[in-house]
C-alpha positions, 0 to 999 in steps of 0.5 A, a space after each residue: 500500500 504506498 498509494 496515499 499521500 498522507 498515511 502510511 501502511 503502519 497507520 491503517 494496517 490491523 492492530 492484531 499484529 497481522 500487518 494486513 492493509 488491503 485498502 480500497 483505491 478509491 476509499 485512500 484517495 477520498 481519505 488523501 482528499 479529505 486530509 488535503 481539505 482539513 489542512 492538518 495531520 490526522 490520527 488513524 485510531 483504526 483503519 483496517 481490520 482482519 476479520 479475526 480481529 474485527 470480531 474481537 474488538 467490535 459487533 459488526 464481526 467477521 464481515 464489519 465495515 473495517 475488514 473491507 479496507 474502506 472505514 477508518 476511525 480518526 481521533 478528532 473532537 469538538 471543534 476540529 470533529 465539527 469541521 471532520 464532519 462538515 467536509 466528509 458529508 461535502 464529499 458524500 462518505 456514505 458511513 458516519 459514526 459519531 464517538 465524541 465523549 470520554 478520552 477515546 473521541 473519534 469519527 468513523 468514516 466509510 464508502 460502503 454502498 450495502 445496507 443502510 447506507 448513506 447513514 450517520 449514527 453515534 456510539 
């Protein structure tokens, strides 16, 4: 994966240890796009997920939004989330969950086109 301008494989690659980072094209460009416009570093607090790990650490299981290589969560919060969300709705991400309480603050992102897409919901 060296095709994106801002993030490298070691930010989106699984955190299990496998090193897996089989990211969508189209997804990577939409992610470098969306950097360009917010103008300033963004965290990766996951980006892929093998499907093993995907079911360890979330209820969307083996088949979830991130062992598709097109989700990512970013940690950002209050106004810099405000200003996140605003150019990822402007660019049509079709999957947007909302995590702005506690200290593990985050936005994820996904280009997902099956079931109830596009949607926005908060954990």
């Amino acid at each position: 994966m060296d095709n994106s301008k801002y993030f490298s494989k070691a930010e989106l690659q699984c955190k299990c240890g496998c090193e897996a980072a089989p990211m969508d094209a189209t997804f990577l460009f939409m992610l470098d796009e969306l950097r360009a416009i917010f103008g300033k570093p963004l965290l990766v607090s996951s980006g892929y997920r093998c499907p093993a790990h995907n079911s360890r650490v979330s209820s969307t299981g083996a088949t979830g939004p991130h062992t598709s290589g097109k989700a990512v969560d970013l940690r950002v919060d209050r106004g810099a989330a405000h200003q996140l969300l605003k150019i990822a709705m402007d660019m049509n991400f079709s999957g947007i969950g909302i995590n702005q309480k506690g200290s593990g603050r985050f936005i994820h992102l996904d280009i997902l086109t099956e079931g109830l897409r596009p949607t926005v919901w908060s954990y």
